[in-house]
N, C-alpha and C positions, 0 to 999 in steps of 0.2 A: 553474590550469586553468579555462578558462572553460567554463561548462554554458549549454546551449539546453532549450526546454522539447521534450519528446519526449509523443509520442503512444502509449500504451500501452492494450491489449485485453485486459479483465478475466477471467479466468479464468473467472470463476464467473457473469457474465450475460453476457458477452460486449460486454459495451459501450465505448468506446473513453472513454480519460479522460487527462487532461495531467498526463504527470508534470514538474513543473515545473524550472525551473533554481534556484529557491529552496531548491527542494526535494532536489533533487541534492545543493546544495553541504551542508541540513542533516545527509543522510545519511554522506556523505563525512566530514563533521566528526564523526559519533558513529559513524566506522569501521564504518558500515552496509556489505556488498559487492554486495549483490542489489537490484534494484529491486526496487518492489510488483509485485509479479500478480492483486490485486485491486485493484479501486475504492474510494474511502474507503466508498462505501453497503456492500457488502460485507463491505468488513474490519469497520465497525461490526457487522455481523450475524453473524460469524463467530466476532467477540472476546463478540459477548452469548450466542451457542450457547456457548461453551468455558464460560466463567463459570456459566450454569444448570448445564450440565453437574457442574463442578466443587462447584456448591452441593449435587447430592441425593447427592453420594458423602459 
């Protein structure tokens, strides 16, 4: 299967970002089935929200 890079609108700012054909074919390999719905800036500030979170419990 050949992948093209695709244009995807971040959930969380709305800003539009490439989800690449590298990127496709990594997720495919590690049986990923959904694309991202965030942006990397996002996912970074979402995965450091989860983590504080999970520090004061």
């Amino acid at each position: 299967m050949e992948f093209t890079d695709k244009t995807i609108v971040c959930k969380d700012c709305g800003k539009e970002f490439v989800f690449s054909a590298k990127e496709q074919e990594f997720y495919q390999q590690k049986g990923l089935e959904h694309e991202p719905k965030r942006c990397k800036d996002c996912r970074i500030k979402k995965k450091a929200a989860l983590e504080e979170k999970n520090n004061k419990n």
